[in-house]
C-alpha positions in Angstrom: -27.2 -6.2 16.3 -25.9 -2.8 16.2 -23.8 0.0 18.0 -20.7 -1.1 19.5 -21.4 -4.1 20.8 -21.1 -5.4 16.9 -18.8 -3.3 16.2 -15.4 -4.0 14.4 -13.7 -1.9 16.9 -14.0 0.6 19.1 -16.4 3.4 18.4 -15.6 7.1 18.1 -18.5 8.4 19.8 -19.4 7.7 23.4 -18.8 10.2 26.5 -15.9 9.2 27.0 -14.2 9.8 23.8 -15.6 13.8 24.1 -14.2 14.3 27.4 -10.4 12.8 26.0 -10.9 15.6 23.2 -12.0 18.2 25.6 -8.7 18.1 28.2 -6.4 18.0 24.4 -4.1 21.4 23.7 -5.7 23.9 21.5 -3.7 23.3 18.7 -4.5 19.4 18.7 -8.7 20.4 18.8 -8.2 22.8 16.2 -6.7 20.6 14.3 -9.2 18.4 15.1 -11.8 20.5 14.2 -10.7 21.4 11.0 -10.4 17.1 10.4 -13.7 17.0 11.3 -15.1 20.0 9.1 -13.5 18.5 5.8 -13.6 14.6 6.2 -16.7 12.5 5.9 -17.7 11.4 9.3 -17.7 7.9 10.2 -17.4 5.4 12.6 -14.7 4.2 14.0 -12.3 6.9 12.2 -13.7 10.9 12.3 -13.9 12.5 14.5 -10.3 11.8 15.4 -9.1 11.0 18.6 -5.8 12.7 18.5 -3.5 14.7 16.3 0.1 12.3 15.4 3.0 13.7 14.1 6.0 11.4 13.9 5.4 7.2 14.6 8.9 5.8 15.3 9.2 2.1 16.3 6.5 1.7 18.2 5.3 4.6 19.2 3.2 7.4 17.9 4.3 10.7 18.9 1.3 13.3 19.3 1.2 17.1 18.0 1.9 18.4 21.9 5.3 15.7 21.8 3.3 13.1 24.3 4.5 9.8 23.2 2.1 6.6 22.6 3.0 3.1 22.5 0.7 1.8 19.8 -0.8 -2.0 20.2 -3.2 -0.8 17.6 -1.5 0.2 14.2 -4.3 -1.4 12.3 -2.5 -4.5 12.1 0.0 -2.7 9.8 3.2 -2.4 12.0 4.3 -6.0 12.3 8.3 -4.2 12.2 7.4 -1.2 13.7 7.5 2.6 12.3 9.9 3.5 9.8 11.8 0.6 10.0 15.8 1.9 8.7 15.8 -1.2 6.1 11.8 -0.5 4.6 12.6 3.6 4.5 15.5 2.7 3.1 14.1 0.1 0.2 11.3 3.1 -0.1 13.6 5.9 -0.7 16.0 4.1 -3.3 12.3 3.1 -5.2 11.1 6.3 -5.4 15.0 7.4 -6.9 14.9 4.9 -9.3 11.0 3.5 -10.4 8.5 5.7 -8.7 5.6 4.1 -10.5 5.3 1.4 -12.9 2.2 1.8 -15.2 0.2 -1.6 -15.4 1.1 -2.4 -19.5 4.6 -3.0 -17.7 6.2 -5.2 -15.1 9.3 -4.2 -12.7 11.8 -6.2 -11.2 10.6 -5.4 -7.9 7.0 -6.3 -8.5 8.1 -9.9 -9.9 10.3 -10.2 -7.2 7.9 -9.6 -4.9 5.5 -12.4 -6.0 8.0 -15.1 -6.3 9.0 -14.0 -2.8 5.2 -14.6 -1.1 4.6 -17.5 -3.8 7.9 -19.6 -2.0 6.7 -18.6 1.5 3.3 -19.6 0.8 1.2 -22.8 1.9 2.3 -25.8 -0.9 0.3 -25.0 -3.8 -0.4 -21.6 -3.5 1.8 -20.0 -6.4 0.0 -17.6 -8.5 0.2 -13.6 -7.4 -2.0 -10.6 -8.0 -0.8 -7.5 -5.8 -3.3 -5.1 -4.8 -3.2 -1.5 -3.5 -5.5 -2.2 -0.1 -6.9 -5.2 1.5 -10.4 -4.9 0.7 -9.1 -4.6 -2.9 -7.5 -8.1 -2.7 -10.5 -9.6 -1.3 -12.5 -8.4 -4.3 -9.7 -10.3 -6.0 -10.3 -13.3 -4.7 -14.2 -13.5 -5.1 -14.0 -12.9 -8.6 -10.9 -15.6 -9.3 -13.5 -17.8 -7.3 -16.4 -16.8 -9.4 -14.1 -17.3 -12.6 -12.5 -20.6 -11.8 -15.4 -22.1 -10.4 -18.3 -21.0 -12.8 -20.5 -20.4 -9.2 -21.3 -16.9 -7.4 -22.4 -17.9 -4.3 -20.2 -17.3 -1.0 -20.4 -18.8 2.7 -19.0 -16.3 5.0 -19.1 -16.0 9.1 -21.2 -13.3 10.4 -19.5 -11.1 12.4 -16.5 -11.1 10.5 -14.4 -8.4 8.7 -13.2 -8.3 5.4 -12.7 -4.5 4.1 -15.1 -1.9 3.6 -16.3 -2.1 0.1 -20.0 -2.8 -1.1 -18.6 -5.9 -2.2 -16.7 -7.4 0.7 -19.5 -6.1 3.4 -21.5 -8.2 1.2 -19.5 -10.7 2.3 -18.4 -9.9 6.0 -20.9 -10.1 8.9 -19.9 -6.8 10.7 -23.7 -4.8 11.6 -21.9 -1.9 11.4 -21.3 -1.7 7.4 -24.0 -3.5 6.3 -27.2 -1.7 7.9 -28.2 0.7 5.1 -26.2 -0.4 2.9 -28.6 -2.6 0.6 -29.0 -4.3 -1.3 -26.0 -6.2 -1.0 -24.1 -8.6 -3.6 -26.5 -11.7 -4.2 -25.9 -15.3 -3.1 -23.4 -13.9 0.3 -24.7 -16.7 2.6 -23.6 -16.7 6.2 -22.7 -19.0 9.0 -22.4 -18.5 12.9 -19.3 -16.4 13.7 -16.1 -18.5 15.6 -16.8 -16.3 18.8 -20.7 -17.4 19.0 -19.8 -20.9 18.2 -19.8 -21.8 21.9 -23.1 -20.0 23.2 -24.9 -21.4 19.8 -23.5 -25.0 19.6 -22.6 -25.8 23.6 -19.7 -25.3 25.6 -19.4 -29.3 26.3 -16.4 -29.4 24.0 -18.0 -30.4 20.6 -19.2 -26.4 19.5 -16.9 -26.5 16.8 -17.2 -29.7 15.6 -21.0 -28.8 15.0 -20.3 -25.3 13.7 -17.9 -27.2 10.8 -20.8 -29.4 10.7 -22.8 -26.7 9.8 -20.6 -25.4 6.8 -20.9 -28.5 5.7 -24.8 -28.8 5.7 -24.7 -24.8 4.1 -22.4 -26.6 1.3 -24.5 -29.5 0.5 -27.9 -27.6 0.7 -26.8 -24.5 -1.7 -24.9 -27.3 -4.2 -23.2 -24.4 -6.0 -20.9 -22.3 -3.6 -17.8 -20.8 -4.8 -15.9 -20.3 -1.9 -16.4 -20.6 1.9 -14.3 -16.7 3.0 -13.0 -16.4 6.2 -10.9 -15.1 8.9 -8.4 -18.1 9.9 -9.1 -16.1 13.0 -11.0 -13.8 14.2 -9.2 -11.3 14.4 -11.4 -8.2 15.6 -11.6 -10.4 18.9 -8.5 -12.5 18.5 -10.7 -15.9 18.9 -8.8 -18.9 18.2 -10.7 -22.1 16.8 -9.0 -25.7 17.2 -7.1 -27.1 14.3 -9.1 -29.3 13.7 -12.3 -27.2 12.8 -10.2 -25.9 9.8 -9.7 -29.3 8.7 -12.9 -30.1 8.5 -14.0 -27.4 6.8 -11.0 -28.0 4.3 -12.3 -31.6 4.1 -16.1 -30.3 3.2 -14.5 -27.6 0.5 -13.2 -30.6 -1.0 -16.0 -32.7 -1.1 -18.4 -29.7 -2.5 -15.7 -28.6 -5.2 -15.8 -25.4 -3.1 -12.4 -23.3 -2.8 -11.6 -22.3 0.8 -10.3 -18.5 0.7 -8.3 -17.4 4.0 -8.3 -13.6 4.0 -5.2 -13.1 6.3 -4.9 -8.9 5.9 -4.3 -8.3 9.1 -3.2 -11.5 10.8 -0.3 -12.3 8.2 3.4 -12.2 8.3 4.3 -13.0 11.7 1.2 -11.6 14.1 0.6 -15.6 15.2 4.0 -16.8 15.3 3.7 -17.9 12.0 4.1 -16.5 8.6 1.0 -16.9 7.9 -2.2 -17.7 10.4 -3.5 -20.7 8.7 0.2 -22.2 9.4 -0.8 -22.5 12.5 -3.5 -24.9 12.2 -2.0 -26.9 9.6 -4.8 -25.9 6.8 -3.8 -24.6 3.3 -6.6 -22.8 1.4 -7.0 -22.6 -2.1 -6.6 -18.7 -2.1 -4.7 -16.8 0.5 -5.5 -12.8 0.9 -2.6 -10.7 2.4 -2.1 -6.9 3.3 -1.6 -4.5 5.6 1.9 -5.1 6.7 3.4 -6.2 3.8 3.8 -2.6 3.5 5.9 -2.1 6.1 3.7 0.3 8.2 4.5 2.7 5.0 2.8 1.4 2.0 -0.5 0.2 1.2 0.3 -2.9 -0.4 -1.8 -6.3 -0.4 -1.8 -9.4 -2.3 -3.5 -12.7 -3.3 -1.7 -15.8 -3.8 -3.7 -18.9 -5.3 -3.2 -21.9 -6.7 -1.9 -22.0 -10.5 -4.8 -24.1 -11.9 -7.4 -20.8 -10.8 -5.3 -18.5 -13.3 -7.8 -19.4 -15.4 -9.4 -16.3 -16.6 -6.6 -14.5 -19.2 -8.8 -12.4 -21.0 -11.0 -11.0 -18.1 -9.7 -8.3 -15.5 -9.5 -9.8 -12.4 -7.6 -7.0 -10.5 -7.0 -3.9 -13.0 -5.9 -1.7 -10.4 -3.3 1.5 -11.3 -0.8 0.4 -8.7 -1.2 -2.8 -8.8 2.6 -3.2 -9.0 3.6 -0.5 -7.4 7.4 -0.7 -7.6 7.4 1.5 -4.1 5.0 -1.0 -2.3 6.7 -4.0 -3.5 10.4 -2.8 -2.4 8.2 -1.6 1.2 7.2 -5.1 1.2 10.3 -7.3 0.2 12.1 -4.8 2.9 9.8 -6.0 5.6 9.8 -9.7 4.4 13.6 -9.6 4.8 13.3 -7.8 8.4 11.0 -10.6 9.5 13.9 -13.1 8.4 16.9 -11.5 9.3 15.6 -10.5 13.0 14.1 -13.8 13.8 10.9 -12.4 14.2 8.9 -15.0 13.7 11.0 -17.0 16.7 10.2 -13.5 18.5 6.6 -13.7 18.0 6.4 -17.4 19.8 8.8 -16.7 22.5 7.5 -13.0 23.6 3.9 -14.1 22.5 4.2 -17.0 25.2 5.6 -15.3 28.2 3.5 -12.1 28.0 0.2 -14.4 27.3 1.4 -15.4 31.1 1.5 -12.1 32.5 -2.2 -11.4 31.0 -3.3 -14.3 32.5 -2.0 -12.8 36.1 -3.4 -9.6 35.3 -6.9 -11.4 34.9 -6.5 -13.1 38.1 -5.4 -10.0 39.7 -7.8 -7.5 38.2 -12.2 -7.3 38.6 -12.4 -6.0 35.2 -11.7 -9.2 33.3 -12.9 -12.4 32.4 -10.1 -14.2 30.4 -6.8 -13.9 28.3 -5.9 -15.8 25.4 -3.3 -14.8 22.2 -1.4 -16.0 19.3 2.1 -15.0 18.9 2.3 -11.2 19.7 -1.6 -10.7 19.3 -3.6 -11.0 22.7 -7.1 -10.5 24.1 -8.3 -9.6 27.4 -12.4 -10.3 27.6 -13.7 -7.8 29.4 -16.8 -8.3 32.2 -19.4 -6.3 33.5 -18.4 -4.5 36.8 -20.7 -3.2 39.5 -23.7 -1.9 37.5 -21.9 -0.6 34.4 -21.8 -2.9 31.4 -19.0 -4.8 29.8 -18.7 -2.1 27.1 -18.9 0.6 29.0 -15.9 -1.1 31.4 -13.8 -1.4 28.3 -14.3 2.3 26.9 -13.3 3.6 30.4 -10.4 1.1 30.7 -9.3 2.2 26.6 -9.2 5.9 27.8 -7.6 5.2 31.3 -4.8 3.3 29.3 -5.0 6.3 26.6 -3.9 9.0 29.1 -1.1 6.7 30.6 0.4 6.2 26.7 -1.1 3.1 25.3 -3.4 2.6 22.4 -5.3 -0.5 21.4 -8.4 -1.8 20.1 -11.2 -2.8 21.3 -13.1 -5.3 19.7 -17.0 -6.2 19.7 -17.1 -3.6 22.3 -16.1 -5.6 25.5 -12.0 -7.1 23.8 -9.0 -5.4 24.8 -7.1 -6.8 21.7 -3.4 -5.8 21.9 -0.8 -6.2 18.5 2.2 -4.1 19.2 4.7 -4.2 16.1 7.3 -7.9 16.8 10.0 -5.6 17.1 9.0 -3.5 20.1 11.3 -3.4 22.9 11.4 -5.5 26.0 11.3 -2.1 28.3 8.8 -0.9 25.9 6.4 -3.8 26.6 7.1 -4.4 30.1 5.8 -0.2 29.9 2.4 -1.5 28.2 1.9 -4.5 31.0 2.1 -1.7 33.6 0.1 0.5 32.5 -2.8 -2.1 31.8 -2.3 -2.8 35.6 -2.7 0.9 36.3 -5.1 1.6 34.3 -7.2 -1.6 35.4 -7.1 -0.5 38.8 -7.7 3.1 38.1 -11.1 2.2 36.2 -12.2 -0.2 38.7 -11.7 2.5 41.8 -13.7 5.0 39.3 -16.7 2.4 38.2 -17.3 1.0 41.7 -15.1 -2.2 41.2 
């Protein structure tokens, strides 16, 4: 597949996206401009869609002062912009360690990883911190390559797991691989959770066989390293049953295969749990973290594995310069102590249910969508063809209807309104978002013939 309809989100260059830019202020599209004139185009980044000055709680606030509630933020803003406590921790970091070069260790760092090493799955207790994401994922293919003596991966297509040569080796997205090749050797790849259904039957048992499928990859390749994946997918927010993950935990065993969960964006709260995997009862042998641990400041990421992986001593398995960043760790034990102190993980469950409600009236309520479903504060609407206009073209009108009302989100594979505002926003604030999805739902079903 290609274009958006693969795509990891929404894309920046349909019709729609040039007539936003085109009713901007002149500053903002000179601005704009001059993005586009220095920066590397690509998808799903530049061209820009906006100019932001300040982001504050929730919102981002634009170079002309409009004000935008963000249920995108990259999965970075689990406690919201600038956060008092993480500035705070920030500010007295860069005052007293601004950088720790790697020969060294910090308090903070080592504080940091006996921090996520407690809060971890049992068994998980070993910590290498990593400046992105992508960079921890790398991480984690390597410790699995070291520990295991194999170099072979099963991954999901469709699936996202950073934008490096390495870790599009292993992802499924279209959109990063085409062109790309060739790609690492020995990345073998499964159907994706959100084809499971149209490939294996909707009668009940499609995950069942998909996990049945892993299984048959494992035993037929004999030497795999390490089955990757998302615990959920998060690009479309799809949600297997518990008991798919067991399985697949059961066939990891059985193969001598480690099971790696690469949580960067669904971590630390997002589901209702600390981490997704909770959720589903399954511990892997490596966990992969990031995005916001940093706060919504920092880039900050980590892997936490089990002890008897730290087998490789002499080799570098991360290397990176700030790899512990005394900044990104106090960014990150600040937001691990907001996500305690402010119950937010109660919050997620409680606010995640009763607006998971509302979507579903919304759906029954509106022509423009199929179905709702979340986890914690992260929720989906599945968006459906209308009149004679496609289910992707339905969703870029509804993004930019919402846009011009003050909401931002992401749409995923081209057709899902996925929506992840930070767990500390505002009741006011979100019951703000729900109206404007109503709006805007109605405004883009008057304008497409709905």
């Amino acid at each position: 597949m290609n274009g958006q309809s693969s795509s990891e989100g929404d894309v920046n260059t349909t019709a729609a996206r040039r007539r936003w830019v085109e009713r901007l202020s002149a500053p903002a599209q000179e601005l704009l401009d001059r993005d586009e004139r220095y920066f590397i185009r690509q998808s799903l980044s530049t061209p820009c869609l906006n100019v932001i000055e300040r982001a504050e709680g929730a919102f981002l606030v634009d170079v002309d002062g409009r004000r935008i509630l963000d249920f995108h933020g990259n999965s970075a803003h689990q406690v919201g912009y600038g956060h008092p406590m993480v500035v705070a921790a920030v500010k007295d970091a860069l005052d007293r360690l601004p950088f720790s070069p790697r020969r060294y260790t910090n308090r903070l760092a080592v504080t940091l990883a006996e921090r996520l090493a407690g809060l971890a799955p049992d068994g998980l207790s070993k910590v290498l911190l990593a400046p992105s994401g992508a960079a921890a994922v790398s991480i984690a293919l390597k410790l699995a390559r070291y520990s295991t003596g194999r170099y072979r991966t099963v991954s999901m297509w469709e699936s996202f797991h950073g934008a490096n040569l390495d870790t599009v080796s292993v992802g499924g997205e279209a959109l990063f691989r085409h062109g790309a090749g060739p790609l690492l050797p020995g990345t073998e790849h499964v159907p994706s959770l959100r084809q499971a259904e149209r490939l294996f039957g909707a009668d009940g048992y499609a995950f069942e066989r998909l996990a049945a499928y892993i299984d048959y990859t494992l035993a037929v390749q004999g030497d795999v390293a390490a089955v990757v994946a998302e615990p959920v997918r998060w690009t479309t927010l799809d949600v297997p049953p518990a008991s798919f993950w067991a399985q697949v935990r059961e066939s990891c065993n059985r193969y001598g295969t480690l099971l790696v969960f690469d949580e960067v964006p669904s971590c630390l709260g997002r589901t209702g749990e600390m981490f997704a995997c909770q959720n589903f009862g399954v511990a892997p042998d490596i966990l992969v973290v990031g995005k916001g641990l940093g706060g919504g400041i920092m880039p900050m990421a980590a892997v936490i594995a089990r002890a008897d992986l730290d087998v490789a001593p002499e080799m570098a398995v991360g290397h990176y310069t700030h790899e512990k960043s005394p900044v990104g760790s106090a960014a990150a034990l600040a937001t691990l102590d907001v996500i305690e102190q402010e119950g937010l993980l109660a919050r997620s469950r409680a606010v995640g249910a009763a607006t998971l409600e509302q979507l579903h009236e919304l759906v029954a309520s509106s022509s423009l969508f199929i179905a709702a479903r979340g986890l914690g504060m992260s929720w989906a609407l599945d968006v459906g063809p209308l009149a004679a206009h496609d289910a992707a073209k339905v969703a870029d009108h509804f993004l930019y209807a919402c846009l011009e009302r003050g909401l931002s989100f992401k749409v995923g594979g081209g057709d899902v309104v996925t929506l992840c505002p930070p767990l500390t926003i505002g009741q006011p604030d979100l019951a703000s978002a729900l109206a404007v999805l109503a709006e805007a739902a109605s405004a883009t079903a008057l304008a497409l013939g709905g």
